[in-house]
C-alpha positions in Angstrom: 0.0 0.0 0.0 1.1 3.7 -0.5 3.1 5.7 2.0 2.2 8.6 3.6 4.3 11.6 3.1 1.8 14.6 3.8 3.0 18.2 4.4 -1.1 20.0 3.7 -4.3 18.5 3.1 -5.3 18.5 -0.3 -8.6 17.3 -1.4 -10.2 18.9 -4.3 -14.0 17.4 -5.1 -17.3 18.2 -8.1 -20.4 19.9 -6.6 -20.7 20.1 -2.6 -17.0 19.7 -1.7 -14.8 21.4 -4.3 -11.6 22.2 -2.3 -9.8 21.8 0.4 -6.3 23.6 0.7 -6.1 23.1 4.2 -3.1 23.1 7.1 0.7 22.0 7.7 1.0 18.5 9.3 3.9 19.3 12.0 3.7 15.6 13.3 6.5 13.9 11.8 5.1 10.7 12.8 2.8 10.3 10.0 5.6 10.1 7.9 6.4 6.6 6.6 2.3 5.0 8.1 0.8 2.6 5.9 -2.4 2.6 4.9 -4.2 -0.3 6.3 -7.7 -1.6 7.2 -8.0 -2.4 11.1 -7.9 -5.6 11.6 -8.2 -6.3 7.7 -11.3 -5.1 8.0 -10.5 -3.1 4.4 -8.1 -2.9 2.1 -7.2 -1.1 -1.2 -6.4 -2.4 -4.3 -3.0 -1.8 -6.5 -5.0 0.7 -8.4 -6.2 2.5 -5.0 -9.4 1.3 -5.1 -11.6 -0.1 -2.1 -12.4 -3.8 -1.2 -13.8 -5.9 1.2 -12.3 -9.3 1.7 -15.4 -10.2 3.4 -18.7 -8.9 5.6 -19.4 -9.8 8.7 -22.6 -12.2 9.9 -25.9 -10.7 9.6 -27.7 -9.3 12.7 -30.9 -8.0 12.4 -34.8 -7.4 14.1 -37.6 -7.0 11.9 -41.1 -5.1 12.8 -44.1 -5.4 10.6 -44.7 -1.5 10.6 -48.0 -1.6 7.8 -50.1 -4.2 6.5 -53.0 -2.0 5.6 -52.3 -1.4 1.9 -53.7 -3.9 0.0 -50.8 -3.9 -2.7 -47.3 -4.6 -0.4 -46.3 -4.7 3.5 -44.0 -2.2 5.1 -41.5 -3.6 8.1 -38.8 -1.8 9.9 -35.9 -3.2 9.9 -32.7 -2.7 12.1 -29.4 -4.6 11.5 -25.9 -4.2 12.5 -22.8 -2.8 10.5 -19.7 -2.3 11.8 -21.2 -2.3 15.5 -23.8 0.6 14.4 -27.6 0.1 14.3 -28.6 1.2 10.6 -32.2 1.7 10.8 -34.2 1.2 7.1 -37.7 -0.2 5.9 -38.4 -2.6 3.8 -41.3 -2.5 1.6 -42.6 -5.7 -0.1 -44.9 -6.4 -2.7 -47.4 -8.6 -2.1 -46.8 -10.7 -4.7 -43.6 -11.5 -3.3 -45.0 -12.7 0.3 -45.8 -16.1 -1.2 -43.5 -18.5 -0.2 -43.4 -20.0 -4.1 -43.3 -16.5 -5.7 -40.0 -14.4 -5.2 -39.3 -10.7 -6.3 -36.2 -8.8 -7.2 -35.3 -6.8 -4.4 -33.5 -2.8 -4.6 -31.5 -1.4 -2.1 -32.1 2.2 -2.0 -29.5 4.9 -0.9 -31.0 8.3 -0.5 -28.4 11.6 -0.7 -27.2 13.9 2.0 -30.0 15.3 4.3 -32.8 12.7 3.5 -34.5 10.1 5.3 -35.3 6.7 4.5 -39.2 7.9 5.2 -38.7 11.1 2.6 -37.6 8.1 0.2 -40.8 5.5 0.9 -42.4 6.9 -2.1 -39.9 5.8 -4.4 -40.0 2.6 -2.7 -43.9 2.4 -2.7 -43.3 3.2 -6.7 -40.8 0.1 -7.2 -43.3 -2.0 -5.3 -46.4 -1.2 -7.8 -43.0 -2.3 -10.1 -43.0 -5.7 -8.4 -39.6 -5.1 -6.6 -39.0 -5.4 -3.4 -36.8 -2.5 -1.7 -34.8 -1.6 1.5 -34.3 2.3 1.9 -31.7 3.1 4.9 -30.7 5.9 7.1 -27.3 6.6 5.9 -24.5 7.6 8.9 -24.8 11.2 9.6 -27.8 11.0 6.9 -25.1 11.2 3.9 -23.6 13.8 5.3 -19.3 14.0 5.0 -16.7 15.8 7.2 -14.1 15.7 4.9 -11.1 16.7 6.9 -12.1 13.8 9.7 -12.4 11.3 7.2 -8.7 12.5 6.1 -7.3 12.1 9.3 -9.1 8.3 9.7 -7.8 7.4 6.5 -4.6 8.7 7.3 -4.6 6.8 10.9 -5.8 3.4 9.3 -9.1 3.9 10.0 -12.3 3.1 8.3 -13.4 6.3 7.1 -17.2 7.5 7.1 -17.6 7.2 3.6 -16.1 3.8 3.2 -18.7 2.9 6.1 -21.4 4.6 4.0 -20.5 1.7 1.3 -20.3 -1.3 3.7 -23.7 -0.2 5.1 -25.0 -0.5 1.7 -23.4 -3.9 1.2 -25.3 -5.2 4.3 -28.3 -3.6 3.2 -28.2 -5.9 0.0 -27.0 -8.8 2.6 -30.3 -7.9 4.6 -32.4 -8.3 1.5 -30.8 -11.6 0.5 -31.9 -13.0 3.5 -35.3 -12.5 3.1 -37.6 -15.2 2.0 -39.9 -13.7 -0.3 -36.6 -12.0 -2.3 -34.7 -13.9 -5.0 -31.2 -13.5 -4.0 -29.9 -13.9 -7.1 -31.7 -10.3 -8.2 -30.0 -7.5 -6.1 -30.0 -3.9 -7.5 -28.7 -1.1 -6.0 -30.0 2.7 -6.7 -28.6 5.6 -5.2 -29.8 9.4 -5.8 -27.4 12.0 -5.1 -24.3 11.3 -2.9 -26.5 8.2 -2.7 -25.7 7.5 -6.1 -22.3 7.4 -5.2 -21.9 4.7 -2.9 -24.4 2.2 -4.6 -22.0 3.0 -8.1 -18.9 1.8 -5.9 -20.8 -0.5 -3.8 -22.3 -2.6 -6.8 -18.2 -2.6 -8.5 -17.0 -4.1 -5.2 -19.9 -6.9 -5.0 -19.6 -9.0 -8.6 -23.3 -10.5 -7.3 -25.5 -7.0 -7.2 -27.2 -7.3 -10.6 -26.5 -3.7 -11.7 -27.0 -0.1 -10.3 -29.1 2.8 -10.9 -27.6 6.4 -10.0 -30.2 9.5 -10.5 -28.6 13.1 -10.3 -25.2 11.8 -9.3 -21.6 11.8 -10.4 -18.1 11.1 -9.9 -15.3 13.3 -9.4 -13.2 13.0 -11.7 -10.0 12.5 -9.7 -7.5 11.5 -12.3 -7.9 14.6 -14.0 -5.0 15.2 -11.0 -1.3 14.3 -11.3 -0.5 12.7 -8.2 2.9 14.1 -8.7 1.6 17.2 -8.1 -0.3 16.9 -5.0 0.9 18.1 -1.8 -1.0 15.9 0.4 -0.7 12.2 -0.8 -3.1 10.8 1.9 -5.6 13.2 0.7 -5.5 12.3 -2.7 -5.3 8.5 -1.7 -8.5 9.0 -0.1 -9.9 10.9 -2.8 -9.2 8.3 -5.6 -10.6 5.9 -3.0 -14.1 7.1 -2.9 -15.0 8.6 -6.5 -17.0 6.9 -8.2 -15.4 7.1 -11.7 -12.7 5.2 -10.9 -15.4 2.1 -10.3 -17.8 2.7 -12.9 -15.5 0.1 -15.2 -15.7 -2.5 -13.5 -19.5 -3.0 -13.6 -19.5 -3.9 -17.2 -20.8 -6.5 -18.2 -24.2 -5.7 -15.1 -26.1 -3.0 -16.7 -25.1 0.7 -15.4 -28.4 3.4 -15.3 -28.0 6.8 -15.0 -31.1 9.4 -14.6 -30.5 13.4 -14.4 -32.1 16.5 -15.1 -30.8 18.7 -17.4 -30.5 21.8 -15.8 -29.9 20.2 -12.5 -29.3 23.3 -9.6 -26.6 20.7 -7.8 -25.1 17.9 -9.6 -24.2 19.8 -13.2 -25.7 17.5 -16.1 -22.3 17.6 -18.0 -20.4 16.2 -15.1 -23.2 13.2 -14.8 -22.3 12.8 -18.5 -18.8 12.4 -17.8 -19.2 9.9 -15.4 -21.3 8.0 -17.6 -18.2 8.1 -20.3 -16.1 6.2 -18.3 -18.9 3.0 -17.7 -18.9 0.6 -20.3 -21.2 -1.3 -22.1 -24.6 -2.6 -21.1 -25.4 1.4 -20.0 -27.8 3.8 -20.4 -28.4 7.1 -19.5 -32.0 8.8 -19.2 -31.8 12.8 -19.5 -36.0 14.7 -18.8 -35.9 18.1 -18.4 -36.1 20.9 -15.9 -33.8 21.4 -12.6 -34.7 19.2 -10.3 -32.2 17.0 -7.9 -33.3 13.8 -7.6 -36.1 11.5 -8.7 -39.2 13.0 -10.7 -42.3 11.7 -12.1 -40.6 13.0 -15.3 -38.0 10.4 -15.1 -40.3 7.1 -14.0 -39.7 5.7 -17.8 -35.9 5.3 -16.9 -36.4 4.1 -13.9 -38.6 1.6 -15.2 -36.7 0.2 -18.2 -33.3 0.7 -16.5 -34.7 -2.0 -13.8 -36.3 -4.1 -16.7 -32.3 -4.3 -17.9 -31.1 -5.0 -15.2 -33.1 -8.2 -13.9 -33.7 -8.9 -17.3 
């Protein structure tokens, strides 16, 4: 793995964190640490990128929240990741509560700021689709401290956002586990920063079906010489968690993307660029207006993107 050899933090990011130029490191000590999952918990590959070598056994309680609709069945579900309690609901069609008739199941990532509640209608829409989803509360609801996840990573911890993607992997373990799923049919789908972690999620697990990102992106880190950074942990870290450097290594699952084309957060041309770097099965669904996130507008997308995907 790479040595550290920082002197300033340097982290330079698309959209919501666009640069950090930040201050001297005066502790010698740093010089020479490895980078290094705790307990092999994580690792990176040659290329930078992150892996899991495995997940840990799944530990979960299960509430039957609503029965009342006549069309699926809401539970709560909490299970563990990396000693936190991720809290999400699980909405099932009813079709799919029949011991003899499995569905396709969706784990849904919502971005920064919402809640697995603001995101039931999406899952109440995949549901009238015949899929089965789990929508989670993200850590810090998808929110990122930057300069803390720095100094993890630069420590050997497991940064937030490398938690954010494990908690999405045991989301899709969660939904394997569940009776009236066909395991064999996993799809992730991530809006926003949400996007983000189901793109790097679904390169890291070969067995997730395919992924859906709506207004999302990458970052486009290589654009950077590494040469010329001043902070190599920061960079590390960057390459780490952009989703560009993944988007390869989906092919040959299907990769969806979904964005507005005058979207007020996550600019349209850098969602295009993103989408350059996936390969072949993709597709990518532009509808108009500025919206952030999922619209009616876009439910055609949505629709045949899954269709692809658990074709």
């Amino acid at each position: 793995m790479a040595k550290i050899e920082p002197k300033k933090t340097f982290l330079k990011r698309h959209n919501n964190v666009i640069l950090l130029i930040g201050v001297s490191l005066l502790l010698a000590g740093f010089y020479g640490l490895l980078y290094s999952g705790q307990e092999d918990q994580w690792t990176l590959t040659e290329d930078g990128l992150l892996s899991y070598p495995e997940r840990e056994e799944l530990e979960y309680s299960v509430i039957n929240l609503d029965n009342s609709n006549s069309d699926y069945v809401v539970k709560t579900i909490t299970y563990t990741s990396r000693e936190k309690e991720v809290d999400s609901l699980l909405t099932i069609p009813k079709t799919g509560n029949n011991d003899n008739n499995t569905v396709p199941g969706v784990v849904i990532l919502p971005g920064a700021g919402v809640t697995k509640e603001d995101e039931h209608d999406l899952s109440v829409l995949l549901a009238d689709m015949g899929y089965a989803s789990i929508v989670i509360d993200q850590r810090n609801l998808g929110s990122v401290n930057v300069e803390n996840d720095i100094m993890l990573f630069r420590n050997g911890a497991e940064p937030v956002e490398f938690l954010m993607v494990y908690d999405a992997l045991m989301a899709s373990d969660v939904l394997r586990d569940q009776q009236m799923i066909d395991d064999s049919k996993i799809a992730m789908l991530g809006s926003s920063n949400g996007g983000r972690f189901a793109i790097i999620a679904t390169s890291i697990d070969e067995s997730i079906s395919g992924v859906i990102g709506i207004s999302t992106s990458g970052y486009d880190s290589y654009s950077l010489d590494r040469e010329d950074v001043i902070d190599q942990a920061a960079y590390d870290l960057y390459i780490s968690i952009d989703p560009d450097n993944y988007v390869g290594n989906i092919s040959p699952r299907p990769f969806v993307m979904i964005h507005s084309l005058n979207d007020t957060v996550i600019p349209y041309d850098a969602a295009k660029s993103t989408f350059g770097k996936a390969k072949e099965p993709k597709s990518f669904g532009t509808v108009g207006g500025t919206a952030h996130g999922y619209t009616n507008a876009m439910y055609p997308h949505l629709k045949g993107g899954l269709e692809v995907i658990f074709i």
